[in-house]
PDB file of N, H, CA, C and O in Angstrom:
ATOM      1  N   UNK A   1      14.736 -13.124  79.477  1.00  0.00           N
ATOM      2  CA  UNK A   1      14.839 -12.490  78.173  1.00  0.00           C
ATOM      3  C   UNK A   1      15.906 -11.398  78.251  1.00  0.00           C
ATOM      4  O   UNK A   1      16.025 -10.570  79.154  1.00  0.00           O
ATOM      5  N   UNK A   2      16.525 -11.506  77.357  1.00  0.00           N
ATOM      6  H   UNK A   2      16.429 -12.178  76.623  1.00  0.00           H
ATOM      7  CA  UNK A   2      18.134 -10.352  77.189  1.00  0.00           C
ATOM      8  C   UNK A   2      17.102  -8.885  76.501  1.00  0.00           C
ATOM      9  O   UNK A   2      16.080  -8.795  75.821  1.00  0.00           O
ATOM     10  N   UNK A   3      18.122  -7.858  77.179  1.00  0.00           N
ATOM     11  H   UNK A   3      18.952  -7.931  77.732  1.00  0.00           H
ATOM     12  CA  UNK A   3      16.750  -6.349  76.944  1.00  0.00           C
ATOM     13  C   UNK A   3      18.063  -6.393  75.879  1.00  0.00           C
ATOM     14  O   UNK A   3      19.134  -6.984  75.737  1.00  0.00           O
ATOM     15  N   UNK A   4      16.996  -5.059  75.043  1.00  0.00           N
ATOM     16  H   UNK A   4      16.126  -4.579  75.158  1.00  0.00           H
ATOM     17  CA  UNK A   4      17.421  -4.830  73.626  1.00  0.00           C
ATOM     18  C   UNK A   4      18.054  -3.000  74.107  1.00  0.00           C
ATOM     19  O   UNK A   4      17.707  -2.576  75.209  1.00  0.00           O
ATOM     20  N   UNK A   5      18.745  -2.295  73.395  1.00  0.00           N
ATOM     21  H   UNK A   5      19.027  -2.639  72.500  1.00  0.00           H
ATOM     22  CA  UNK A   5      18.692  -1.287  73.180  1.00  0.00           C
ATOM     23  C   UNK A   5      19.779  -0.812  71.815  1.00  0.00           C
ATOM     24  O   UNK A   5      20.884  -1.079  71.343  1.00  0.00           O
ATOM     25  N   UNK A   6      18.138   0.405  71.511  1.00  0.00           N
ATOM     26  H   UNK A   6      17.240   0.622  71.895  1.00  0.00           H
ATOM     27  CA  UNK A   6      18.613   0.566  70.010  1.00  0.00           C
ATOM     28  C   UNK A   6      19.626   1.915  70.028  1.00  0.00           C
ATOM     29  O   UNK A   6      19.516   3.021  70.558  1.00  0.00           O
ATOM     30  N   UNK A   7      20.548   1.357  69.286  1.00  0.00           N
ATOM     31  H   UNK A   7      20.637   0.458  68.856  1.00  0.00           H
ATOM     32  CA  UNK A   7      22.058   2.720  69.719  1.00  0.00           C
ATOM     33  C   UNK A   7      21.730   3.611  68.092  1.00  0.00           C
ATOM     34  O   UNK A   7      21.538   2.980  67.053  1.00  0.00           O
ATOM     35  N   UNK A   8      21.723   4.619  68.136  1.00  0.00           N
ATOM     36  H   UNK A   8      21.879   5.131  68.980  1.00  0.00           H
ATOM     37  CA  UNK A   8      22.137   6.111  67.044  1.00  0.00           C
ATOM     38  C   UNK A   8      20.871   5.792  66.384  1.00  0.00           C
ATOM     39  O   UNK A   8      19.741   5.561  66.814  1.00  0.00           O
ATOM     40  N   UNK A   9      21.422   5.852  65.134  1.00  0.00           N
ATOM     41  H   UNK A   9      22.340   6.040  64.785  1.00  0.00           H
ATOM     42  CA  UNK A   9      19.771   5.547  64.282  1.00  0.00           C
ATOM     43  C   UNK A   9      19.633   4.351  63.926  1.00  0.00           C
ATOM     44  O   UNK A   9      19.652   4.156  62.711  1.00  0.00           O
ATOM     45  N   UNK A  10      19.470   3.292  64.741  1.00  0.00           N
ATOM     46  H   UNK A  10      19.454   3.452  65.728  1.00  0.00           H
ATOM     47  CA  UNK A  10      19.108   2.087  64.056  1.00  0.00           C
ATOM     48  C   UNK A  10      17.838   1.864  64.388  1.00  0.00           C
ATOM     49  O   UNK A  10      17.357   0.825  63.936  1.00  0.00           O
ATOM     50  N   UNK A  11      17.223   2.473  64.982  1.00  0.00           N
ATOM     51  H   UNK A  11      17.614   3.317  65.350  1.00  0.00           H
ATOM     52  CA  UNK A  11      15.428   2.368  65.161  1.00  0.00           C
ATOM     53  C   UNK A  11      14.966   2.944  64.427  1.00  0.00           C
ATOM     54  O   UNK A  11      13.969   2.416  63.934  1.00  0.00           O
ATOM     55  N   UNK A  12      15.394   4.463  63.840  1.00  0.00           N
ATOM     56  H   UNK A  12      16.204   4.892  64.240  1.00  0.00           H
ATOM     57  CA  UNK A  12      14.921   4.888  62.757  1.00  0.00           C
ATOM     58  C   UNK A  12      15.137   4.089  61.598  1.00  0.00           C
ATOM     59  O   UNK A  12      14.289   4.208  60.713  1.00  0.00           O
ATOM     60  N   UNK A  13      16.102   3.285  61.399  1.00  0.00           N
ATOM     61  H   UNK A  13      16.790   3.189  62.118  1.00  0.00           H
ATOM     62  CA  UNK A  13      16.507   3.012  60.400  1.00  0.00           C
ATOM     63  C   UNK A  13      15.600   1.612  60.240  1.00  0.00           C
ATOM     64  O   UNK A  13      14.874   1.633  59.246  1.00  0.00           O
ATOM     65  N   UNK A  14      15.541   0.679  60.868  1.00  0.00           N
ATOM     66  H   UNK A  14      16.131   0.662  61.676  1.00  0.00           H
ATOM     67  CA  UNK A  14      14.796  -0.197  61.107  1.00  0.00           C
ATOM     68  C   UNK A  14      12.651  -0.202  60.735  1.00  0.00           C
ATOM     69  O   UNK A  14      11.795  -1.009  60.371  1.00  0.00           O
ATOM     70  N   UNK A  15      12.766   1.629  61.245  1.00  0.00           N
ATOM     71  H   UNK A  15      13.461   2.284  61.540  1.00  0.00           H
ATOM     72  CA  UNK A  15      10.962   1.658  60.982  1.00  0.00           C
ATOM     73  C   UNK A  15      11.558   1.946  59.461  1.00  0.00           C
ATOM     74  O   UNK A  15      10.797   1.271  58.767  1.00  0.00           O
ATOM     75  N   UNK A  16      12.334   2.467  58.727  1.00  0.00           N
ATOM     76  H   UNK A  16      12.951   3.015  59.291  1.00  0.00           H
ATOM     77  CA  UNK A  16      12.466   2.496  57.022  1.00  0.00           C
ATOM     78  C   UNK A  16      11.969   1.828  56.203  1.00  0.00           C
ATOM     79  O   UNK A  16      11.418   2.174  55.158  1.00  0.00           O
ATOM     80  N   UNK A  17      12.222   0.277  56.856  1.00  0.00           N
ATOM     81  H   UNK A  17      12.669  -0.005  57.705  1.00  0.00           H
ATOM     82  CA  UNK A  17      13.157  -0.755  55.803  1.00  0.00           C
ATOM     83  C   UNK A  17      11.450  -0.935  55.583  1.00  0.00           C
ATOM     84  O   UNK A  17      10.630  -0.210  56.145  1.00  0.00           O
ATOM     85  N   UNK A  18      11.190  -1.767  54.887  1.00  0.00           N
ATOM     86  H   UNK A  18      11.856  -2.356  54.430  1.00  0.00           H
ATOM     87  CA  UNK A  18       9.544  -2.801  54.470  1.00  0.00           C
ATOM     88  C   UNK A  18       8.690  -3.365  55.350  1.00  0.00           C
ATOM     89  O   UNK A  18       9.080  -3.514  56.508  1.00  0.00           O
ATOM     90  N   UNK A  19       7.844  -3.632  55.108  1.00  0.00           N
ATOM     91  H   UNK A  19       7.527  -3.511  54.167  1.00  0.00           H
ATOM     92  CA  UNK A  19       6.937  -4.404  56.265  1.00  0.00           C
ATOM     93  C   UNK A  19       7.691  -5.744  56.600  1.00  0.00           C
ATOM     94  O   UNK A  19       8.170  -5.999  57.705  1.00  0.00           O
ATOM     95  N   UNK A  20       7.721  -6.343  55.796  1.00  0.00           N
ATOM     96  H   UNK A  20       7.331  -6.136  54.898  1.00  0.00           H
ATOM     97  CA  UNK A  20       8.374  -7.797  55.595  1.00  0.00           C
ATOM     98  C   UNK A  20       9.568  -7.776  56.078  1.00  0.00           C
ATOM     99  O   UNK A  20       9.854  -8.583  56.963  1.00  0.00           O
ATOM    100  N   UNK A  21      10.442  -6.928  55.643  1.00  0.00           N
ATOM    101  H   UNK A  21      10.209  -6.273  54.925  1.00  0.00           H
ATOM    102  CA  UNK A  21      11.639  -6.709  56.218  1.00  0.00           C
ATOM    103  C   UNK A  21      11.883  -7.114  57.629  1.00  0.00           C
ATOM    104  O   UNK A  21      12.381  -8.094  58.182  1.00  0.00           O
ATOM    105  N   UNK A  22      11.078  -5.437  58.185  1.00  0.00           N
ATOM    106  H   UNK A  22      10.674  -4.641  57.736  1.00  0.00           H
ATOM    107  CA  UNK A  22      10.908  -5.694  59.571  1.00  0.00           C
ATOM    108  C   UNK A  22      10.328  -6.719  60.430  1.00  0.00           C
ATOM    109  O   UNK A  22      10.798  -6.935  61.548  1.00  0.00           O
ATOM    110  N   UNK A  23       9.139  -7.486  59.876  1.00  0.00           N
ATOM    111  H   UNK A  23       8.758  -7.312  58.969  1.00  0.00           H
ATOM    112  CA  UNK A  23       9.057  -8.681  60.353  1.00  0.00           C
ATOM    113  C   UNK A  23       9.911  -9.561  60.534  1.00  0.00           C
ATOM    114  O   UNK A  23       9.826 -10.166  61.603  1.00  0.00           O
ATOM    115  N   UNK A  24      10.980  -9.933  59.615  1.00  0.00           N
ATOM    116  H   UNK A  24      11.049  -9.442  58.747  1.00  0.00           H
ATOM    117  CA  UNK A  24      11.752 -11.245  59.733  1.00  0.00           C
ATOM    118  C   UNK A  24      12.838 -10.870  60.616  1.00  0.00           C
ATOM    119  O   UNK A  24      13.470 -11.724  61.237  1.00  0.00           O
ATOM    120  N   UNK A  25      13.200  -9.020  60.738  1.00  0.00           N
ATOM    121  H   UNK A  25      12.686  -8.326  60.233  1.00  0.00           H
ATOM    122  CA  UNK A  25      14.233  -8.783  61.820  1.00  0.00           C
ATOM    123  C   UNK A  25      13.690  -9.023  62.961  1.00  0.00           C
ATOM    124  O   UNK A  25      14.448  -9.384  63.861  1.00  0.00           O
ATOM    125  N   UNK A  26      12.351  -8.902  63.229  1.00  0.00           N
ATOM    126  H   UNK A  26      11.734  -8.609  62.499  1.00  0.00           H
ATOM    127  CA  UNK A  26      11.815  -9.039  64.643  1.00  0.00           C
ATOM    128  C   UNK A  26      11.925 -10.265  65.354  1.00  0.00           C
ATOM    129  O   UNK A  26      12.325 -10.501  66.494  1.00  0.00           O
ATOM    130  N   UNK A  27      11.340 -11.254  64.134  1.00  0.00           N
ATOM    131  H   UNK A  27      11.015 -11.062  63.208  1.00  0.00           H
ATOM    132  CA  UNK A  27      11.662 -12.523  64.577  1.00  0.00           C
ATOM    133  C   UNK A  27      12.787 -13.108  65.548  1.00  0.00           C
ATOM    134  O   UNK A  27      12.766 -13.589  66.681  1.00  0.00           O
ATOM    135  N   UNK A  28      14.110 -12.765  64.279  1.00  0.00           N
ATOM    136  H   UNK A  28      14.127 -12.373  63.359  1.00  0.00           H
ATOM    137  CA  UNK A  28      15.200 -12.886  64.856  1.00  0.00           C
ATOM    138  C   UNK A  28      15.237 -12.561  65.905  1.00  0.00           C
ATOM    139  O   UNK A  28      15.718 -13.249  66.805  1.00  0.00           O
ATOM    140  N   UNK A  29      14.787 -11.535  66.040  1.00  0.00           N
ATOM    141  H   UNK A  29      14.396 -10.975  65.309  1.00  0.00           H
ATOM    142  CA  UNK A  29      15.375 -10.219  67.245  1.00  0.00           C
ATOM    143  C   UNK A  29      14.984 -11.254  68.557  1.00  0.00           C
ATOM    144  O   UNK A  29      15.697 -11.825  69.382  1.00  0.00           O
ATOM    145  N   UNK A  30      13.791 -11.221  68.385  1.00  0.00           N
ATOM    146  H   UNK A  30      13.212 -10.756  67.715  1.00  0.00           H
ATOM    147  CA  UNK A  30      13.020 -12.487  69.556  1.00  0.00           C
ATOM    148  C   UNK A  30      13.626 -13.530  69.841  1.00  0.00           C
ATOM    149  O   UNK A  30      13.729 -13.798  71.038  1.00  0.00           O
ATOM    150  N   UNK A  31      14.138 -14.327  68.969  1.00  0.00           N
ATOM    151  H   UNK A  31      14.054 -14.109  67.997  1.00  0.00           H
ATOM    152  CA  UNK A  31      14.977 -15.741  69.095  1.00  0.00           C
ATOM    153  C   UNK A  31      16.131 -15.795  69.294  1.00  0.00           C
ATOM    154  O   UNK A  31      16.779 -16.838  69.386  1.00  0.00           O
ATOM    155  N   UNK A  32      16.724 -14.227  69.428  1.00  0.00           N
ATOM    156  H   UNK A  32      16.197 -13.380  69.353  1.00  0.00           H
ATOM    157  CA  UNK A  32      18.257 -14.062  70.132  1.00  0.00           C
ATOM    158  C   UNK A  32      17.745 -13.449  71.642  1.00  0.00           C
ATOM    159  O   UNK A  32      18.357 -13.790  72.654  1.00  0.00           O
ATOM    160  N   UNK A  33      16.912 -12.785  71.699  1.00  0.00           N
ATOM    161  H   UNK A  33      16.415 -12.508  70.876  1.00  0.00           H
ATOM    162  CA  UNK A  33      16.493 -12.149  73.155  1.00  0.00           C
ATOM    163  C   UNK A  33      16.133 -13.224  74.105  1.00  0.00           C
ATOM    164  O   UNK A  33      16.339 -13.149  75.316  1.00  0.00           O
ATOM    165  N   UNK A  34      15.574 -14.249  73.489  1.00  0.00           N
ATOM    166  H   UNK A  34      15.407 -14.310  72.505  1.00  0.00           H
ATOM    167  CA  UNK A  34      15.272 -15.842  74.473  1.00  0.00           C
ATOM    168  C   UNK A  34      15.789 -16.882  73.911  1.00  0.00           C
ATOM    169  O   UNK A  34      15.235 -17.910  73.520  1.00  0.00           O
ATOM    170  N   UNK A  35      17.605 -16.363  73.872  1.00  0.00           N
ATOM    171  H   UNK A  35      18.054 -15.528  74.189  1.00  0.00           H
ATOM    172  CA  UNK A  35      18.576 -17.142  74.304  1.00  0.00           C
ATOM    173  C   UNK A  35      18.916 -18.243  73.086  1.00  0.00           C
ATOM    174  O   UNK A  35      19.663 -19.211  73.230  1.00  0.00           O
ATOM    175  N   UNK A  36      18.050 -17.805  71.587  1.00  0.00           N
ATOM    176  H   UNK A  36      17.444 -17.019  71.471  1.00  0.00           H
ATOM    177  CA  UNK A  36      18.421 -19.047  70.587  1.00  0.00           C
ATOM    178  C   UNK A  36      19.310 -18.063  69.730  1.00  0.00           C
ATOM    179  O   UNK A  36      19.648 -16.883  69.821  1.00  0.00           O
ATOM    180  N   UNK A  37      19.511 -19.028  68.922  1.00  0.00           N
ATOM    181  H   UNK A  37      19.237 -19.987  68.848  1.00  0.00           H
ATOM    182  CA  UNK A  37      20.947 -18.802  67.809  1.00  0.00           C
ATOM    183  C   UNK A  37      19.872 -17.906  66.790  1.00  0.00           C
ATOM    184  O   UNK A  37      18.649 -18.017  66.863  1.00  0.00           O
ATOM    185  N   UNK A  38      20.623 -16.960  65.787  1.00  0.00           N
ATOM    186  H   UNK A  38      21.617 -16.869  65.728  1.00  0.00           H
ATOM    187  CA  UNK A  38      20.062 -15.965  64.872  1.00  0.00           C
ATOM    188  C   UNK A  38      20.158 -16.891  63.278  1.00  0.00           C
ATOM    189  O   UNK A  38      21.261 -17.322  62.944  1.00  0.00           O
ATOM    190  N   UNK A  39      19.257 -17.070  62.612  1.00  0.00           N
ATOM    191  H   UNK A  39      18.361 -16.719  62.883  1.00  0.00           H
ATOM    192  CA  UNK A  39      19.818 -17.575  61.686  1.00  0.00           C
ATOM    193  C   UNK A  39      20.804 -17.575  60.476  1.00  0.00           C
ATOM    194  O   UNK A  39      21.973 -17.378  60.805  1.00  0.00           O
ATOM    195  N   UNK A  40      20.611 -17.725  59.362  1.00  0.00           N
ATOM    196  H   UNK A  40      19.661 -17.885  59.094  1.00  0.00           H
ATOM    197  CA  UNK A  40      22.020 -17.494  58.583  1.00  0.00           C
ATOM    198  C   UNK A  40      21.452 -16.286  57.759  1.00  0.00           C
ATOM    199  O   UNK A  40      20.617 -16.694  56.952  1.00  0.00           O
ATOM    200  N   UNK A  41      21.611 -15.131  57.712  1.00  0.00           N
ATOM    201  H   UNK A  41      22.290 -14.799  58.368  1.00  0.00           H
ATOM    202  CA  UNK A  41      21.370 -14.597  56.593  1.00  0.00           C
ATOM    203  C   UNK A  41      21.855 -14.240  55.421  1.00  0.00           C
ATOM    204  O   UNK A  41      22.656 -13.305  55.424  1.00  0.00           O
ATOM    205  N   UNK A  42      21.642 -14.626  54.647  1.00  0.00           N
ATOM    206  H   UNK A  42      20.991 -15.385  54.644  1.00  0.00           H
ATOM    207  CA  UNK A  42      22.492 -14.449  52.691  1.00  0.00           C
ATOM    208  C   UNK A  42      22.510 -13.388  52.164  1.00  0.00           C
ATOM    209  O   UNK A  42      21.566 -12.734  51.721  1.00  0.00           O
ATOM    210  N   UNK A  43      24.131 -13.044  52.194  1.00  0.00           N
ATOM    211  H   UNK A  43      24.898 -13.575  52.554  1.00  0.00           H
ATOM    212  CA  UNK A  43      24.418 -12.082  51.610  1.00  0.00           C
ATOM    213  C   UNK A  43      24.420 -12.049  49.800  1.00  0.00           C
ATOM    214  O   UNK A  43      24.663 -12.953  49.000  1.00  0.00           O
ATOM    215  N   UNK A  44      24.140 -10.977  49.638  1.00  0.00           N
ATOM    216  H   UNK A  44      23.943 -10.243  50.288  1.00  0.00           H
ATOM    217  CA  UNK A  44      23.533 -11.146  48.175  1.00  0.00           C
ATOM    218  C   UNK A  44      24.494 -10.725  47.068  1.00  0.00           C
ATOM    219  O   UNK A  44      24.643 -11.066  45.895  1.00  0.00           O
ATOM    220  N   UNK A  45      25.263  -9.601  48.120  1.00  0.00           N
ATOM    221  H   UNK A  45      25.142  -9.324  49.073  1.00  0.00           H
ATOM    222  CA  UNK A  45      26.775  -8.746  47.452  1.00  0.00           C
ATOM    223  C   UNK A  45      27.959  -9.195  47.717  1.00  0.00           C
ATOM    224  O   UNK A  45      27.973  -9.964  48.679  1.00  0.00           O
ATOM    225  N   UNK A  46      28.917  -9.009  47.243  1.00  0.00           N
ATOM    226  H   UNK A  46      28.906  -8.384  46.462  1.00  0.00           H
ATOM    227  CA  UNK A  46      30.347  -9.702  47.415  1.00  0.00           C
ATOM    228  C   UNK A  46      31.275  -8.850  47.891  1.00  0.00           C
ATOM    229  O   UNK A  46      32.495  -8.988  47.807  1.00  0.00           O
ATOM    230  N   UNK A  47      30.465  -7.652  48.570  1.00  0.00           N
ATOM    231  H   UNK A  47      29.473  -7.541  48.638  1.00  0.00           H
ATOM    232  CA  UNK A  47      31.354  -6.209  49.149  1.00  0.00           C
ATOM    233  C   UNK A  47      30.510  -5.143  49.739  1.00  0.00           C
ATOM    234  O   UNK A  47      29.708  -4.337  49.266  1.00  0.00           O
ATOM    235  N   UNK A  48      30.974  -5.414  50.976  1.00  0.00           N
ATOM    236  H   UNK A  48      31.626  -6.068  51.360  1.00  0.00           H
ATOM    237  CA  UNK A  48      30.305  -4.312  51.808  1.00  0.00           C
ATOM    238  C   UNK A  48      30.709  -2.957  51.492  1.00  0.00           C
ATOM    239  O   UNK A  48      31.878  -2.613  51.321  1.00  0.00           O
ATOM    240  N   UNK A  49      29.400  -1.979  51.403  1.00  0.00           N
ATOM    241  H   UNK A  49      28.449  -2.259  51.542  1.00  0.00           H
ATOM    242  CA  UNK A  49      29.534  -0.918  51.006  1.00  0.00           C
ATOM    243  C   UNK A  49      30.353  -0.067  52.385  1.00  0.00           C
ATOM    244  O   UNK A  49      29.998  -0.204  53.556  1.00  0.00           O
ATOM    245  N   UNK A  50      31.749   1.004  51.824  1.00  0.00           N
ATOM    246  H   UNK A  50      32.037   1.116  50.873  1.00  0.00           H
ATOM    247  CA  UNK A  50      32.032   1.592  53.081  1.00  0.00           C
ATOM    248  C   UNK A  50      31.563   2.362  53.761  1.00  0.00           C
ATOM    249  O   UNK A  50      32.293   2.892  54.598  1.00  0.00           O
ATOM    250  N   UNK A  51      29.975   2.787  53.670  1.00  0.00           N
ATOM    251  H   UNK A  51      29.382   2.356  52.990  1.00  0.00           H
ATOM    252  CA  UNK A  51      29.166   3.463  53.917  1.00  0.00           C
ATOM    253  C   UNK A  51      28.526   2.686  55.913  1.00  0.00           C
ATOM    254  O   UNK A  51      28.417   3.073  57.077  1.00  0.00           O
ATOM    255  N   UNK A  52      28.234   1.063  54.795  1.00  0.00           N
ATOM    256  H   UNK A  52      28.322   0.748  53.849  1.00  0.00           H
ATOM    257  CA  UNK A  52      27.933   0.517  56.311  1.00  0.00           C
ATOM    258  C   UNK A  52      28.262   0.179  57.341  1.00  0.00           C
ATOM    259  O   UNK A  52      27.669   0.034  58.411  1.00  0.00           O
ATOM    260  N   UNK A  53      30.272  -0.098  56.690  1.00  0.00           N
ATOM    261  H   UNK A  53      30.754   0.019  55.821  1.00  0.00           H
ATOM    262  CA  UNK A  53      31.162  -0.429  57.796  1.00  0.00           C
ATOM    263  C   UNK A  53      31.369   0.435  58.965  1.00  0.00           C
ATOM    264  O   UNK A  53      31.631   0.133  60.130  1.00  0.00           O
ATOM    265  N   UNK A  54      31.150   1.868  58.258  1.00  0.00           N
ATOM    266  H   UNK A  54      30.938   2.113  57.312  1.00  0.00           H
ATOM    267  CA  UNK A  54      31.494   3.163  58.903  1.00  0.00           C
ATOM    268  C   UNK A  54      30.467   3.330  60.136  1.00  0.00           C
ATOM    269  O   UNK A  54      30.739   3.731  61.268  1.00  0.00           O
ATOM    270  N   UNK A  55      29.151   2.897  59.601  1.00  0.00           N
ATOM    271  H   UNK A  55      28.930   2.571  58.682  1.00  0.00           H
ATOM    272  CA  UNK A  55      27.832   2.859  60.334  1.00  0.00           C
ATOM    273  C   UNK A  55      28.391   2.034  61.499  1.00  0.00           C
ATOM    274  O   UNK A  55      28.597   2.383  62.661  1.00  0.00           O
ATOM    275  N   UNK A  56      28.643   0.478  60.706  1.00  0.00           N
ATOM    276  H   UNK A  56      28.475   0.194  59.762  1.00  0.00           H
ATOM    277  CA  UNK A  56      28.787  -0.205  61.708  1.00  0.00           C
ATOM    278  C   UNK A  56      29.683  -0.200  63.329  1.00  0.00           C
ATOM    279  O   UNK A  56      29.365  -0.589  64.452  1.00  0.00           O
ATOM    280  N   UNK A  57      31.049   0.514  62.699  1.00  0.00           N
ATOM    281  H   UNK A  57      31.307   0.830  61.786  1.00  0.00           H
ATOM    282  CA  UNK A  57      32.359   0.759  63.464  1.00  0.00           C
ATOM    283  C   UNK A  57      31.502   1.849  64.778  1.00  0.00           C
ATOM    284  O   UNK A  57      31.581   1.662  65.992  1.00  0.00           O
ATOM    285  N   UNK A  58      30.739   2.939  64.097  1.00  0.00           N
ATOM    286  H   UNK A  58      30.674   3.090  63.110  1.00  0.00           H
ATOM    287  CA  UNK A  58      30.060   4.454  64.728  1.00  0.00           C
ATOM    288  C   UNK A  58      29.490   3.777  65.761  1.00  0.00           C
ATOM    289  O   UNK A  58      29.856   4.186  66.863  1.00  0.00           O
ATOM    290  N   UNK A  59      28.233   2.319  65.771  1.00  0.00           N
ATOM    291  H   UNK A  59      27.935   1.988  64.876  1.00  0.00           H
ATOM    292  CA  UNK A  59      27.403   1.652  66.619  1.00  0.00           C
ATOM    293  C   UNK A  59      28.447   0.594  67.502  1.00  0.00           C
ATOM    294  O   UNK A  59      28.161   0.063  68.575  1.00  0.00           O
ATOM    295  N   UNK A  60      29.580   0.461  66.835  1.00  0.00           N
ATOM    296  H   UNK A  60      29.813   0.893  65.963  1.00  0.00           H
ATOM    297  CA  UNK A  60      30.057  -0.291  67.802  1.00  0.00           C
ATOM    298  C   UNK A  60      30.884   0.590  68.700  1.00  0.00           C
ATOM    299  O   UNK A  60      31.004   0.092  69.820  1.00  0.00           O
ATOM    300  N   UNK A  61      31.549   1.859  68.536  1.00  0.00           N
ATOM    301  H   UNK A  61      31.451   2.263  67.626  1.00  0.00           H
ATOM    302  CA  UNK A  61      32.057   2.483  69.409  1.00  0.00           C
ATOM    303  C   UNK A  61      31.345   2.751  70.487  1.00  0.00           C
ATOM    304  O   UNK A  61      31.816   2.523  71.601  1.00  0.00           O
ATOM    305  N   UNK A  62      29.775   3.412  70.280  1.00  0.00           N
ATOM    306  H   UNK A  62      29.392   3.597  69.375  1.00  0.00           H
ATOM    307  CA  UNK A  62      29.133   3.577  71.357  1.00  0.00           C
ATOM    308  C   UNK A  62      28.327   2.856  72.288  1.00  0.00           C
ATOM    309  O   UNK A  62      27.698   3.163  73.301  1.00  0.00           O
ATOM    310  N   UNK A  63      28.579   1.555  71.494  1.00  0.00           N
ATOM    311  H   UNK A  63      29.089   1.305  70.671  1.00  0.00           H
ATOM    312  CA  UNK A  63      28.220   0.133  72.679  1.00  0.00           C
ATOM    313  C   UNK A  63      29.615   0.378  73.671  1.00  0.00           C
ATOM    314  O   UNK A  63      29.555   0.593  74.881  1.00  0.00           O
ATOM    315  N   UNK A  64      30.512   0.317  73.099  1.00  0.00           N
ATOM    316  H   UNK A  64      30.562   0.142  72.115  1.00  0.00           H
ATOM    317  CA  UNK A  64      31.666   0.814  74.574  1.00  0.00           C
ATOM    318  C   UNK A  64      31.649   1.651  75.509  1.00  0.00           C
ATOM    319  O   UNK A  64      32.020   1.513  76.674  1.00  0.00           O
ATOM    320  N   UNK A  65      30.946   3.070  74.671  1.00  0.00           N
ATOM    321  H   UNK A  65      30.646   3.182  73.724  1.00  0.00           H
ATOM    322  CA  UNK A  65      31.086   4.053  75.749  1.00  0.00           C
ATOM    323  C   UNK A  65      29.655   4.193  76.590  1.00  0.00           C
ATOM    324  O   UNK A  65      29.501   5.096  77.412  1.00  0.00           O
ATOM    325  N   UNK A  66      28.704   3.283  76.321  1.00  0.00           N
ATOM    326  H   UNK A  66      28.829   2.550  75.653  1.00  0.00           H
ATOM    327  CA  UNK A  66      28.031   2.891  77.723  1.00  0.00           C
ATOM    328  C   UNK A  66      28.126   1.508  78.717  1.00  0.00           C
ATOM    329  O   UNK A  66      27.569   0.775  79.535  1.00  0.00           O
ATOM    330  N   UNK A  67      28.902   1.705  78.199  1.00  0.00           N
ATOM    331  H   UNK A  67      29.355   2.300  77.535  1.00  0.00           H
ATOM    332  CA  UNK A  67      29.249   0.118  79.582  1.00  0.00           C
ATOM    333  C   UNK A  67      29.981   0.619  80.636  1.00  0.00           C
ATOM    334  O   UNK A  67      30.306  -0.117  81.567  1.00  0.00           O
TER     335      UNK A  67
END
């Protein structure tokens, strides 16, 4: 099983979201940790807000600076 670790606030951000929510991320989460494909998820908007990219870019910098 591939270990998980949650970078800045995405664990906080994650206990936020809904019950349901978090269930179906877990799922996933499980079926990429033992090695299966994530499924498709549908985007609902036609434009990412620059709020999340920014998020996103912030979590991906600091996946670099622990390796």
């Amino acid at each position: 099983m591939k270990t998980l670790k949650f970078i800045g606030s995405s664990l906080d951000d994650l206990r936020d979201m809904p019950a349901a929510a978090r269930r179906a991320l877990g799922v996933e989460r499980m079926t990429v940790q033992h090695g299966g494909e994530p499924s498709d998820f549908q985007k609902k908007t036609q434009k990412t807000a620059k709020a999340d990219i920014g998020l996103a870019a912030k979590r991906y910098q600091l996946i670099g600076e622990e390796s």
